[in-house]
BAMAR-933775 format. One record per residue: residue in three letters; x, y, z of N, C-alpha, C, O in turn. Coordinates in pm, whole numbers, padded with zeros to 5 digits, always signed. Example, Ala and Ser with C-alpha at 12.3 -4.5 7.8 and 13.67 -1.06 7.14 Angstrom:
BEGIN
ALA+01319-00569+00780+01230-00450+00780+01320-00330+00780+01424-00332+00846
SER+01285-00225+00708+01367-00106+00714+01290+00003+00787+01341+00114+00804
REM end
This chain:
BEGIN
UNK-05399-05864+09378-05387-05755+09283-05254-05681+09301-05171-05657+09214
UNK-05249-05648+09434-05056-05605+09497-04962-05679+09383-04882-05624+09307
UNK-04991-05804+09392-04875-05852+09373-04824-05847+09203-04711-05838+09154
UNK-05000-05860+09120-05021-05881+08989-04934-05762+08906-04875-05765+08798
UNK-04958-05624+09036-04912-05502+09002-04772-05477+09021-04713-05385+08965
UNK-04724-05550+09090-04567-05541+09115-04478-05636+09045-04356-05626+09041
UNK-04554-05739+08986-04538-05820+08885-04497-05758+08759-04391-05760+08697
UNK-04615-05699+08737-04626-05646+08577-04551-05504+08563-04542-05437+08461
UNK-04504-05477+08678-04446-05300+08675-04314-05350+08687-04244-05251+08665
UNK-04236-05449+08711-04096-05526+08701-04024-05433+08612-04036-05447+08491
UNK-03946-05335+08664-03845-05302+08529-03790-05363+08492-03774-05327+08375
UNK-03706-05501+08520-03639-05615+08426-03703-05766+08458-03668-05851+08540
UNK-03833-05765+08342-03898-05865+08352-03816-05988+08339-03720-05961+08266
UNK-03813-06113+08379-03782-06237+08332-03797-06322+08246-03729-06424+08231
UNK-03907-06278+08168-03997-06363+08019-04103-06237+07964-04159-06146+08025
UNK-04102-06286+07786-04133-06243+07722-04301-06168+07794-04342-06053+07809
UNK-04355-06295+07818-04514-06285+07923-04479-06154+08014-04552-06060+07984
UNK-04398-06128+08103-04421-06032+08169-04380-05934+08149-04393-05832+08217
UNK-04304-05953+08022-04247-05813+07934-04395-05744+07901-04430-05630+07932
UNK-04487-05861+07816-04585-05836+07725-04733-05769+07833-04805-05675+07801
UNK-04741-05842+07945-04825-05821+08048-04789-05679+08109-04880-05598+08122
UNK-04659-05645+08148-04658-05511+08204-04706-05435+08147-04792-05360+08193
UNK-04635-05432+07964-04722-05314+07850-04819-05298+07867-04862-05185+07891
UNK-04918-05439+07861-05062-05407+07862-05111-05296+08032-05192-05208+08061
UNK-05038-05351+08078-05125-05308+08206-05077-05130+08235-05133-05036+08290
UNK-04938-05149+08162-04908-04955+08157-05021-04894+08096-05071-04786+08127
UNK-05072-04999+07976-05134-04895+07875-05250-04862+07956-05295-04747+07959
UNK-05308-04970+08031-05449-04990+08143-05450-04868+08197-05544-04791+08179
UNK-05317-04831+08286-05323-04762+08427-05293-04638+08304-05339-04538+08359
UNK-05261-04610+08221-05231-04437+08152-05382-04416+08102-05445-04312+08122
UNK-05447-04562+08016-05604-04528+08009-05697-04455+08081-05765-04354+08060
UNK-05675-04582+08228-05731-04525+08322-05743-04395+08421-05793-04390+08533
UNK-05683-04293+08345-05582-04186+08360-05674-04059+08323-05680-03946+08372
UNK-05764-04142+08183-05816-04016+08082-05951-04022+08120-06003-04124+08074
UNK-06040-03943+08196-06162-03954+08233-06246-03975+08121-06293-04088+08106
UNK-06274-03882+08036-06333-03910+07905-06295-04050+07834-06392-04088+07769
UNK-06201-04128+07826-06183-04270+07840-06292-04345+07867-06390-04387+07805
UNK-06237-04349+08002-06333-04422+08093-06504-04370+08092-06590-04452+08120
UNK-06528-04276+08069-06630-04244+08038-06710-04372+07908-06781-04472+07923
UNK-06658-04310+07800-06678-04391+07643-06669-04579+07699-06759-04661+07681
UNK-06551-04602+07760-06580-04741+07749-06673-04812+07889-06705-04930+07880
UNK-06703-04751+07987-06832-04775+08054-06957-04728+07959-07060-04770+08011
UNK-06979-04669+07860-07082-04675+07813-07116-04772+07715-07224-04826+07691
UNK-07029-04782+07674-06958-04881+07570-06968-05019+07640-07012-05110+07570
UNK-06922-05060+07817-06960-05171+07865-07127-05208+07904-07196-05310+07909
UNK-07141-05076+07926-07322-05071+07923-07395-05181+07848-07446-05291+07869
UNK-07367-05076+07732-07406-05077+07619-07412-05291+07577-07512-05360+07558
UNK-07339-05314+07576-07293-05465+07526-07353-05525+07645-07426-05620+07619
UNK-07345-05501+07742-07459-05590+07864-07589-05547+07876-07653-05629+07942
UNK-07645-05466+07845-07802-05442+07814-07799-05516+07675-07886-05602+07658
UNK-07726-05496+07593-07764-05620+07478-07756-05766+07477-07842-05850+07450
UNK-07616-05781+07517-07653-05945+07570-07771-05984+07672-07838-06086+07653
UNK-07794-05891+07789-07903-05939+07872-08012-05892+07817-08093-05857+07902
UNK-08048-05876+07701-08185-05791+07693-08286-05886+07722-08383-05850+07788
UNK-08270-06084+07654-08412-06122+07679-08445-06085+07893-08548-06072+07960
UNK-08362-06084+07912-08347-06037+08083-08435-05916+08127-08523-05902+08212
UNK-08390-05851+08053-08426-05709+08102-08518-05606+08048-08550-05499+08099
UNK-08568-05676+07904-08687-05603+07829-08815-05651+07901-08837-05769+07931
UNK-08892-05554+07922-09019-05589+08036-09126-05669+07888-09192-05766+07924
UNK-09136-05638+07766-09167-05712+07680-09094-05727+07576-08980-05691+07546
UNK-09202-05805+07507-09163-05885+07365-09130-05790+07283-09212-05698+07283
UNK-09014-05773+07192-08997-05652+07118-09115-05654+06972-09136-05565+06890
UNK-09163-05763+06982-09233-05758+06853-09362-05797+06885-09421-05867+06802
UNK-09433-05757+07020-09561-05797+07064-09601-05612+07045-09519-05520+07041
UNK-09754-05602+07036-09803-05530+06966-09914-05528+07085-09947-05633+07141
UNK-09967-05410+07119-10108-05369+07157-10141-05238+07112-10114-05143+07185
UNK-10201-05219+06991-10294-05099+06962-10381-05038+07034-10445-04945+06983
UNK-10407-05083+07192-10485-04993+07240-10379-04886+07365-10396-04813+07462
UNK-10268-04942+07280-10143-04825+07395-10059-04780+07264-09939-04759+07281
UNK-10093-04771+07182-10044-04755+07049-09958-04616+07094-10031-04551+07168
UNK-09845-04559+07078-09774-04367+07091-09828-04389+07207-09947-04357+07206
UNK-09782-04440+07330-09837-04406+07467-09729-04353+07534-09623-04414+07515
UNK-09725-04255+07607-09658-04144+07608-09580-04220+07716-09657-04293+07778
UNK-09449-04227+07762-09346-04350+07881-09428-04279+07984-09482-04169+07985
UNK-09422-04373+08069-09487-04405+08198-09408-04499+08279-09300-04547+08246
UNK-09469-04519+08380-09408-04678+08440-09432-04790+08392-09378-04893+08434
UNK-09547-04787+08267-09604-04914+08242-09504-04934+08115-09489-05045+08064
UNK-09436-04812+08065-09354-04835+07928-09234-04742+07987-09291-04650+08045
UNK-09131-04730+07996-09069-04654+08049-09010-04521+07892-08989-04400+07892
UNK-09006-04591+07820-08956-04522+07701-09109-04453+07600-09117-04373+07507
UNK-09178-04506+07654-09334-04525+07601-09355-04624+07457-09256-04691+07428
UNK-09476-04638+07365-09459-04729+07292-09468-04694+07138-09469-04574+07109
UNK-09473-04755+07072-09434-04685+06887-09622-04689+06829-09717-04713+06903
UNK-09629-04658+06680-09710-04679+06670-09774-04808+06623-09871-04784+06552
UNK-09749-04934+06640-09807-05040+06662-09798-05090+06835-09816-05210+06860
UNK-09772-04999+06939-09792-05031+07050-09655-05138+07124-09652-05188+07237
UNK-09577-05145+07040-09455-05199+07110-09359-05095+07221-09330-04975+07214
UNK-09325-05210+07331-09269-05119+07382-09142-05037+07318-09098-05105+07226
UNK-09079-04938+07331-08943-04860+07287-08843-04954+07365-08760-05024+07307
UNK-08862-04947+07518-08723-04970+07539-08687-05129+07546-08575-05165+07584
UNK-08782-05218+07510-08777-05340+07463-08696-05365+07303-08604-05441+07273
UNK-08765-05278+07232-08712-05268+07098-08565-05229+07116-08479-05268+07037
UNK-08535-05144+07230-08358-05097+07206-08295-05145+07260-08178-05110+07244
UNK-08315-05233+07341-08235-05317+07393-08179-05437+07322-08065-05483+07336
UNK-08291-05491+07232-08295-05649+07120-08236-05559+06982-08173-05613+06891
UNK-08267-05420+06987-08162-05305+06894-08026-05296+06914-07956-05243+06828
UNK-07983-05335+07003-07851-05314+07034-07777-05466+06979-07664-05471+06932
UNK-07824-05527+06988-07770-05663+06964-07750-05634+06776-07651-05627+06704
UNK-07869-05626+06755-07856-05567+06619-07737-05481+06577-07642-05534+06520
UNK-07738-05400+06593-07661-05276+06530-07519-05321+06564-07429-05353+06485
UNK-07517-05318+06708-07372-05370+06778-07315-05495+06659-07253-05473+06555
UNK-07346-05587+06698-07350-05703+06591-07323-05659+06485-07229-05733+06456
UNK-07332-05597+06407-07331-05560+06249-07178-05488+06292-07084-05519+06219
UNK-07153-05403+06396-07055-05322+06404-06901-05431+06409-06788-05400+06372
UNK-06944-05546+06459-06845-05632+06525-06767-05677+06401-06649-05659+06370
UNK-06902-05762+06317-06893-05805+06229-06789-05762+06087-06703-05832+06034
UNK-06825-05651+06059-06780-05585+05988-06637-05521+06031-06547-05488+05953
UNK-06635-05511+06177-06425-05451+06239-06360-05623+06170-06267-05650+06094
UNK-06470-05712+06248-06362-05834+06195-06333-05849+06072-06218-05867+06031
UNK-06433-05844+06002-06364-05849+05847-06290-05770+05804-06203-05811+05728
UNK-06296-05652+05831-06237-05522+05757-06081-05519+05826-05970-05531+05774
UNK-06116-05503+05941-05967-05496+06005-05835-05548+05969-05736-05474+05969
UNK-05825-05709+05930-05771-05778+05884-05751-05779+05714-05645-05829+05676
UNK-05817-05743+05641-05834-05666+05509-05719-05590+05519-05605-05621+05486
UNK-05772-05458+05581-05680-05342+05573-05515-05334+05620-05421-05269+05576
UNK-05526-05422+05718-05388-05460+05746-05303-05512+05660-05183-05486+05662
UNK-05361-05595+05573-05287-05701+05531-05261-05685+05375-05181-05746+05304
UNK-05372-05561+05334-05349-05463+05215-05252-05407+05255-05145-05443+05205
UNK-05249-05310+05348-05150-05207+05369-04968-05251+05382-04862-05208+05338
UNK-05012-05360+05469-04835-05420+05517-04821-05467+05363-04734-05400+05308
UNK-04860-05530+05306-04811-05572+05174-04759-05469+05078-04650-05477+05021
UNK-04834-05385+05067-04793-05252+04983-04709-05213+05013-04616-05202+04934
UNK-04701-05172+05139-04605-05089+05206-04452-05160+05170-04363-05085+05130
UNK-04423-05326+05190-04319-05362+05202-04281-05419+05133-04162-05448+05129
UNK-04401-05471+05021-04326-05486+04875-04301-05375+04783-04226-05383+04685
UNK-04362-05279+04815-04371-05175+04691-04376-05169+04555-04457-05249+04508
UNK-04313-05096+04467-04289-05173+04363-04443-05164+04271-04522-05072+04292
UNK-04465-05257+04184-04602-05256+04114-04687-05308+04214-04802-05264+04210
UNK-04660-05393+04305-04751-05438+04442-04844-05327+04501-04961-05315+04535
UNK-04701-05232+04494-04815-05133+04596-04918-05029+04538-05028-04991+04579
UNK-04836-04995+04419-04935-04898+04282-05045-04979+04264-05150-04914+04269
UNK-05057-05075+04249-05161-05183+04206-05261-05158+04357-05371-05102+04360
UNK-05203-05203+04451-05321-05201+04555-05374-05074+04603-05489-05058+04646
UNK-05286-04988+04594-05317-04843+04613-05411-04781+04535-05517-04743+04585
UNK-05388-04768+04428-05510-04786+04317-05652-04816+04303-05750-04760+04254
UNK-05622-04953+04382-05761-04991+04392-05850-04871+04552-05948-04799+04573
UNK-05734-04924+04614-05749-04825+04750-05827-04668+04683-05947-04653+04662
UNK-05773-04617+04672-05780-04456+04575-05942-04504+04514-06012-04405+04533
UNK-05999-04576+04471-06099-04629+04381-06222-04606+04510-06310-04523+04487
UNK-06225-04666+04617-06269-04698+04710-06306-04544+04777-06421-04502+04788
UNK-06187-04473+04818-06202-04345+04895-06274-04257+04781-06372-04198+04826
UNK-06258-04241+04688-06322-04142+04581-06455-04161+04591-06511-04091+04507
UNK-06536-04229+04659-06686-04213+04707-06695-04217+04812-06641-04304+04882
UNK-06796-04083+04872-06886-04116+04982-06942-04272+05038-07012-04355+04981
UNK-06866-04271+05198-06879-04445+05232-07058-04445+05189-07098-04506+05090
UNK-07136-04379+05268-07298-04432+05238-07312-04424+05104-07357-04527+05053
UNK-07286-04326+05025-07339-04347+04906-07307-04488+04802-07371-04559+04725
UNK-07150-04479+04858-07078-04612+04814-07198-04787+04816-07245-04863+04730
UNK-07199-04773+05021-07261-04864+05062-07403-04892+05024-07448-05006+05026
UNK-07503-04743+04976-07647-04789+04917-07614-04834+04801-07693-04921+04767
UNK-07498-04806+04690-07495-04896+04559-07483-05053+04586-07546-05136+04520
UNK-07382-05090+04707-07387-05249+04706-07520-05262+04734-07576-05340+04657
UNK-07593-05211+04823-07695-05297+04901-07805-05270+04759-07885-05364+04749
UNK-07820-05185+04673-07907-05195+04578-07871-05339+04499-07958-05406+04443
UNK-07773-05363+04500-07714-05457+04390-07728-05585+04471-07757-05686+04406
UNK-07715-05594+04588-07705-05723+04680-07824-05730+04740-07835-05832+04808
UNK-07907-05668+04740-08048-05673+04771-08027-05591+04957-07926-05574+05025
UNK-08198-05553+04987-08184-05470+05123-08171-05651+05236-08195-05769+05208
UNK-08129-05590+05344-08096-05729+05484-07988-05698+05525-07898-05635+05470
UNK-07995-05751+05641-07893-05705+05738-07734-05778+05636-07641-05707+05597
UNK-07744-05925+05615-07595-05942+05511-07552-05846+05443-07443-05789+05445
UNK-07667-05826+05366-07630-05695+05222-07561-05565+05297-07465-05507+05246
UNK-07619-05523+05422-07596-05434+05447-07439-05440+05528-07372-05338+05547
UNK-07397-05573+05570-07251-05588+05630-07166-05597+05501-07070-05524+05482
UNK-07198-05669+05434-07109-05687+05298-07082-05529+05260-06974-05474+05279
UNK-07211-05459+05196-07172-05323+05164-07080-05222+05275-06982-05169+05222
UNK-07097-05196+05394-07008-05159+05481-06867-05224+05540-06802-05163+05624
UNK-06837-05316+05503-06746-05400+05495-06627-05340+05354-06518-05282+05360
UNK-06702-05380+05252-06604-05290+05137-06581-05169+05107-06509-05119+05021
UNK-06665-05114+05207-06649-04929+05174-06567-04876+05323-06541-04757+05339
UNK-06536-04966+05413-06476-04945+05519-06313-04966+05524-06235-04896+05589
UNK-06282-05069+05447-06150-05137+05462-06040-05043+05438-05935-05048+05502
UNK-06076-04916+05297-05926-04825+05261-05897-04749+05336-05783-04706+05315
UNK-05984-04673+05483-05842-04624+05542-05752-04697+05636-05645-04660+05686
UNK-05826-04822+05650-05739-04896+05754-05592-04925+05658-05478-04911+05703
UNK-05620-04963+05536-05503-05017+05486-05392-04874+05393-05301-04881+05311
UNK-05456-04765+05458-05335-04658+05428-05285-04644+05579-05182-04579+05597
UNK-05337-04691+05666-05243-04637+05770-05179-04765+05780-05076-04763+05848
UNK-05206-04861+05738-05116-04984+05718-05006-04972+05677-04897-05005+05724
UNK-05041-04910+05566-04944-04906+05487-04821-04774+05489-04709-04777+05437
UNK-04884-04666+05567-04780-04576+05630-04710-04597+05717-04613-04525+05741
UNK-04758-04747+05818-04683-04734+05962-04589-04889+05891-04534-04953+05981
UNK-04569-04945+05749-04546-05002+05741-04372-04961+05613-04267-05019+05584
UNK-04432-04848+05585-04289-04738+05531-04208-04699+05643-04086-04703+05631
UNK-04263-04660+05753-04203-04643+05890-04084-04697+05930-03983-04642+05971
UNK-04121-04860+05905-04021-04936+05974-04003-05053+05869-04017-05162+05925
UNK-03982-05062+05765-03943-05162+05633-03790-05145+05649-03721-05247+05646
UNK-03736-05035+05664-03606-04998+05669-03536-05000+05787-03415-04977+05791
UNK-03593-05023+05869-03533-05032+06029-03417-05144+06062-03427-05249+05999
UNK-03306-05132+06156-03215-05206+06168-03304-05345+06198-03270-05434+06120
UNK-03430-05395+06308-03459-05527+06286-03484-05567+06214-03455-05687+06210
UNK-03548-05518+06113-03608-05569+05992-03490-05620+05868-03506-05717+05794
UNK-03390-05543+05867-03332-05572+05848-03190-05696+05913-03112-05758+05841
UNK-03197-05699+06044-03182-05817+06084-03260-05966+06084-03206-06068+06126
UNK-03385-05961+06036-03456-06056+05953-03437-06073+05866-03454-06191+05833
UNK-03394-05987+05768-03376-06057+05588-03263-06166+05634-03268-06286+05609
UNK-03156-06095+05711-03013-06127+05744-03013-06299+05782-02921-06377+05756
UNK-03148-06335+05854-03111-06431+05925-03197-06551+05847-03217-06662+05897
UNK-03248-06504+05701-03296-06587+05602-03431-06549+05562-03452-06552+05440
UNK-03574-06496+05674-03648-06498+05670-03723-06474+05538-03643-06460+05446
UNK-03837-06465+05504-03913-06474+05386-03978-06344+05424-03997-06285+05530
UNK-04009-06317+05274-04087-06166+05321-04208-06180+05362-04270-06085+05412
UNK-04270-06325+05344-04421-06310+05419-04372-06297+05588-04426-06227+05674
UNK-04286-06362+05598-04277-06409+05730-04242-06302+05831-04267-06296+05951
UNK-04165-06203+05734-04119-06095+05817-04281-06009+05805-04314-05932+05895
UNK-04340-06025+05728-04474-05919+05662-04545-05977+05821-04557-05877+05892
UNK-04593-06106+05895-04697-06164+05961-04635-06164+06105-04698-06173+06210
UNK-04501-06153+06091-04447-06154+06238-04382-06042+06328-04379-06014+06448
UNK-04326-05987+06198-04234-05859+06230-04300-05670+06167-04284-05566+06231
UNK-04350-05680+06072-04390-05560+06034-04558-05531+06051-04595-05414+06061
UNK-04662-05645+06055-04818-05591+06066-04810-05613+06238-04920-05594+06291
UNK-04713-05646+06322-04768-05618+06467-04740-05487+06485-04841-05434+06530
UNK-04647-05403+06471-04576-05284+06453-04701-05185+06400-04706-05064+06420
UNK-04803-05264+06326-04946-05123+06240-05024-05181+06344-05128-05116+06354
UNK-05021-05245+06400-05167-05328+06527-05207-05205+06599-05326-05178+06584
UNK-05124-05107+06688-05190-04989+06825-05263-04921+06665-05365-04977+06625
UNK-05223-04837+06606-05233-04762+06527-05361-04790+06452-05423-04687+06425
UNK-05424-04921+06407-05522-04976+06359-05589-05006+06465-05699-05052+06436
UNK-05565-04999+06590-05639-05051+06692-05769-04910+06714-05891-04913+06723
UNK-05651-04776+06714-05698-04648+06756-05786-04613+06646-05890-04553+06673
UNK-05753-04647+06500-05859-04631+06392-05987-04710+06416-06087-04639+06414
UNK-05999-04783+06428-06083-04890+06426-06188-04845+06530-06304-04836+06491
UNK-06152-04808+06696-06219-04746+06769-06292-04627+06693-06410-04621+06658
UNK-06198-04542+06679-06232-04418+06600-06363-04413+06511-06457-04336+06529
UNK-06350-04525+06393-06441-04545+06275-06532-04639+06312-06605-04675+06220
UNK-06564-04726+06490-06691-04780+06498-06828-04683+06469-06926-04735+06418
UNK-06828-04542+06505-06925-04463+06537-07011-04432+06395-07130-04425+06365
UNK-06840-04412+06302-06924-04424+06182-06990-04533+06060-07039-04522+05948
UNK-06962-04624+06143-06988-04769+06110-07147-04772+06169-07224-04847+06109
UNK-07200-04697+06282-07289-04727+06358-07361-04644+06278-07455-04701+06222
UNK-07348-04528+06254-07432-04435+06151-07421-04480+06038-07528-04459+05980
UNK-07353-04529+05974-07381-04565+05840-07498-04705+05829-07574-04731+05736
UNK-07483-04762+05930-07558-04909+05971-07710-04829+05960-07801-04857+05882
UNK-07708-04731+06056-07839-04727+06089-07890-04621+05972-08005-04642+05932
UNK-07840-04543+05931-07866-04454+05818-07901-04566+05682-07978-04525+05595
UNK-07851-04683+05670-07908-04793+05573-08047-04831+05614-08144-04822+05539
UNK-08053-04889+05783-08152-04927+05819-08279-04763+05790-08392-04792+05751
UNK-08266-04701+05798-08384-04564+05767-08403-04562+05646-08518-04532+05614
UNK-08305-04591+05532-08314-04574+05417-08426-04652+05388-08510-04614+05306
UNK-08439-04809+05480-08464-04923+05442-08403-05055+05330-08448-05147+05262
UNK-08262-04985+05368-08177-05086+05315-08073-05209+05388-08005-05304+05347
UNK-08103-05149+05511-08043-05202+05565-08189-05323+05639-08292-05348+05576
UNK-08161-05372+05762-08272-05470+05863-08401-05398+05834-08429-05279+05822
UNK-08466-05504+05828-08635-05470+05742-08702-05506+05900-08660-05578+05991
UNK-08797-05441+05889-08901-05432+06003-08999-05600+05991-09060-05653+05898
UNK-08981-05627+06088-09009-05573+06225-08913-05595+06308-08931-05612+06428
UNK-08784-05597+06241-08647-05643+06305-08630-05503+06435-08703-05407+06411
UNK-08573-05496+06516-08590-05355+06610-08430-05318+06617-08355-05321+06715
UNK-08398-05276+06465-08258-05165+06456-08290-05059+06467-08402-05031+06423
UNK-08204-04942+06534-08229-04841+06600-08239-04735+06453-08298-04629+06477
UNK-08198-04748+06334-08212-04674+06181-08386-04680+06182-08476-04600+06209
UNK-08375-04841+06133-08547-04881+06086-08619-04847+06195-08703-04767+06154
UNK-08634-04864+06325-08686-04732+06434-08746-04589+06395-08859-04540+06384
UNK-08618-04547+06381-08636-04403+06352-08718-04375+06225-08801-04284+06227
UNK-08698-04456+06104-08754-04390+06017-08921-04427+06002-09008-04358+05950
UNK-08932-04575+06073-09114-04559+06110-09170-04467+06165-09293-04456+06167
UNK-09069-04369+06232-09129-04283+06358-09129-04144+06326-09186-04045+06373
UNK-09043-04164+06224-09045-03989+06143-09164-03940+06145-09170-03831+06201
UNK-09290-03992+06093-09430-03936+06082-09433-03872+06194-09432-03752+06163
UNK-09436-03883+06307-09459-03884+06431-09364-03773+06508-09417-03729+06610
UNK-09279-03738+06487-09136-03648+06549-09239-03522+06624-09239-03505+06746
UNK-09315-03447+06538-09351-03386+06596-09427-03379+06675-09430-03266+06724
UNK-09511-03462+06726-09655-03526+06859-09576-03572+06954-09537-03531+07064
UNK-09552-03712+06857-09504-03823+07002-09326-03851+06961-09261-03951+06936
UNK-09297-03713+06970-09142-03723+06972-09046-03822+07020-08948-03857+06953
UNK-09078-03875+07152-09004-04005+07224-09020-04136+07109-08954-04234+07144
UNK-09087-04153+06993-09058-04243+06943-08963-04276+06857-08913-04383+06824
UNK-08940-04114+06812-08793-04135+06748-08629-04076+06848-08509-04088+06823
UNK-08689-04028+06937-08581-03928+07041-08509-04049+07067-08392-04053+07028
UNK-08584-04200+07157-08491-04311+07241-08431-04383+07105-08315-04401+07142
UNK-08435-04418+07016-08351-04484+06927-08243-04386+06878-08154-04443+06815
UNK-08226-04242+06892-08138-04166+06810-08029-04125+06915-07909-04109+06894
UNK-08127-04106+07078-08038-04099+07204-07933-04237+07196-07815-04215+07225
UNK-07964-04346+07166-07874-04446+07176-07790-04465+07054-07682-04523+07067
UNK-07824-04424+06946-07694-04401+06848-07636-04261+06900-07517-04260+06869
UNK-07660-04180+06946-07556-04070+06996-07471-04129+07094-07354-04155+07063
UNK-07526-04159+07236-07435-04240+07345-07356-04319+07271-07236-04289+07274
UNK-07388-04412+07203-07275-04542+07182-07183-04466+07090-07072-04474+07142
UNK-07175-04398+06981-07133-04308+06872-07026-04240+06957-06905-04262+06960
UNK-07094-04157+07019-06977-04110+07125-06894-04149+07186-06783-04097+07171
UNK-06911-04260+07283-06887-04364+07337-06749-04424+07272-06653-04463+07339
UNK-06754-04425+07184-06646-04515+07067-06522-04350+07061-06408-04331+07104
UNK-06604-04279+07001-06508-04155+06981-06422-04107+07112-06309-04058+07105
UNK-06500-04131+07238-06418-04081+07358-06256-04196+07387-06135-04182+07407
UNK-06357-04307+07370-06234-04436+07381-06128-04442+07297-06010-04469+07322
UNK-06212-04400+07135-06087-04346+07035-05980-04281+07088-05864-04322+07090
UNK-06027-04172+07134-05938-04044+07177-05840-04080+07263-05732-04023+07278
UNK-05894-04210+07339-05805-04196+07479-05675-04321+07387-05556-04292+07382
UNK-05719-04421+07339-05650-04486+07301-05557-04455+07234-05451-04514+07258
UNK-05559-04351+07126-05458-04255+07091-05343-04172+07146-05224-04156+07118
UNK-05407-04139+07214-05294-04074+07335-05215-04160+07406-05127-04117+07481
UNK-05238-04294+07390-05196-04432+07472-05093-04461+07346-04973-04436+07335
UNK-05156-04503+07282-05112-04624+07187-05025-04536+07086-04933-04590+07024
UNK-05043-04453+07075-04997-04347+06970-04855-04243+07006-04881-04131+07051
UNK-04699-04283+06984-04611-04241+07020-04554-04141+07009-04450-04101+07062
UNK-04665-04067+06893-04598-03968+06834-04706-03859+06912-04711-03749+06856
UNK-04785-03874+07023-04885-03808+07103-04820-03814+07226-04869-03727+07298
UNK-04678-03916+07319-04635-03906+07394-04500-03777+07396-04435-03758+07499
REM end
């Protein structure tokens, strides 16, 4: 590790690799810097290993049922206690996490790459290119994302697809305005202009030279807007538009359990405690990544 560190801290690296490796590892050790950071992304690492290990670690079946422990208040025999068809809670939030998480992933990958690739285009063709995409952009932000997202999923029917598709298209326009701002930034810059110089094509300068330049900046959004990706997920799932029961998303959870809030409160408390943690979780890591990645915060 000595050495990895004296490697990568090289003030005059020898290759591009240990140019590229030191950055990363500055950005590591300034991360590792911001307690609240590190906070968000240990919960955040939690979080993704209780979901991958859940068939591991759920003491039952998330969709096995005993009515004669039906609202049984946590104990040792349920630790979270059980819903009212007698499933355990913290079985359900664990095979919940895979869920929700999943939907969250799903949807950065699509969108992310969307917004980028809207934005750098606009930005650096300008012109009717960018009025045209902007436009549509502007179309998009002029609604509330959920309200936006229950019109697709009415139209695309309720399920977990319907419900990525709809959060998927109501997610993509602010990524591709900050695309497209960090992409006015530097269109005019002496390298960029040493690329036209040396023949290049404008895609080429668009895929090599100007959308790595929006990458930290979309990186820090993207953190930022998982949380509300996670509430909007699960606010579908309550609606019942989103994962239909007896699927165990932490939304469709809560809203079986509404009846109930006031008796056997723990049935809706552990599914709403874990969209707060992870929600947060994302926002703390946001924060820190910003202050990292973000130059105009140094």
């Amino acid at each position: 590790m000595t050495a990895f560190r004296t490697w990568a801290l090289d003030d005059m690296p020898n290759s591009r690799a240990q140019a590229a490796w030191g950055r990363r590892y500055r950005i590591w050790l300034s991360l590792r810097s911001n307690p609240l950071a590190m906070i968000g992304l240990t919960i955040i690492a939690l979080c993704v290993a209780f979901s991958l290990c859940a068939p591991l670690l759920a003491p039952y079946d998330p969709a096995m049922q005993d009515l004669g422990a039906r609202l049984a208040f946590p104990s040792s025999a349920h630790w979270f206690g059980t819903d009212e068809l007698g499933r355990d809670i913290l079985s359900r939030i664990l095979y919940g996490g895979r869920v929700t998480l999943g939907m969250v992933v799903v949807v950065v990958i699509l969108v992310a790459p969307i917004g980028l690739a809207v934005g750098c285009l606009a930005g650096y063709l300008g012109g009717w290119t960018d009025a045209v995409l902007m436009r549509v952009t502007d179309v998009f932000l002029a609604f509330p994302r959920l309200i936006l997202a229950l019109a697709f999923v009415a139209a695309l029917g309720a399920g977990v697809q319907s419900a990525i598709i709809a959060i998927a298209l109501t997610a993509w326009p602010p990524y591709a305005r900050i695309a497209r701002a960090e992409t006015l930034t530097v269109r005019n810059t002496d390298y960029i202009a040493a690329c036209r110089l040396t023949g290049a094509s404008k895609w080429r300068i668009v895929a090599r030279h100007v959308a790595p330049m929006c990458v930290p900046s979309l990186i820090v959004r993207v953190t930022l807007d998982m949380s509300s990706i996670i509430i909007t997920a699960a606010s579908l799932g309550f609606l019942g538009m989103g994962a239909q029961p007896p699927s165990p998303e932490w939304g469709a959870m809560i809203a079986t359990a509404k009846q109930y809030m006031l008796q056997q409160w723990w049935v809706a408390v552990a599914p709403a405690v874990a969209i707060l943690l992870t929600s947060l979780a994302f926002n703390f890591l946001g924060d820190g990544l910003r202050d990292v990645l973000d130059p105009k915060q140094n």
